[in-house]
Every structure is written in C-alpha cells, then in structure tokens.
C-alpha positions, 0 to 999 in steps of 0.5 A: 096545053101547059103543064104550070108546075112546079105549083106555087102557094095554093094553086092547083098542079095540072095541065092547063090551056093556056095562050102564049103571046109573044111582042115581034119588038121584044123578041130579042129579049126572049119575054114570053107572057103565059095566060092560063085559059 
C-alpha cells in the first residue's frame, strides 16, 4: 500500500496498491516507477 500524498490537481487523497518496478541496469540511479493499481 501507497499513501500517494501530497495529492496533485484533482486526484483523490488515500492509500492505494500500487506495483513498484525497479530496472537491475538502473539501479545506481536510484529510479523507481510507481503504478497505482
């Protein structure tokens, strides 16, 4: 679960699933991508 706040324009404040991906080339980079379910 993901809490994505602060909100942003006219998206709704909660906790969500969501997926994390992380790349094993970029991981130096620190880069995460977050998908809300």
């Amino acid at each position: 679960m993901v809490s994505f706040d602060p909100q942003v324009g006219e998206e709704i404040q909660k906790t969500r699933p969501a997926l994390v991906l992380s790349i094993n080339s970029m991981t130096k980079l620190k880069t995460r991508y977050v998908v809300p379910i």
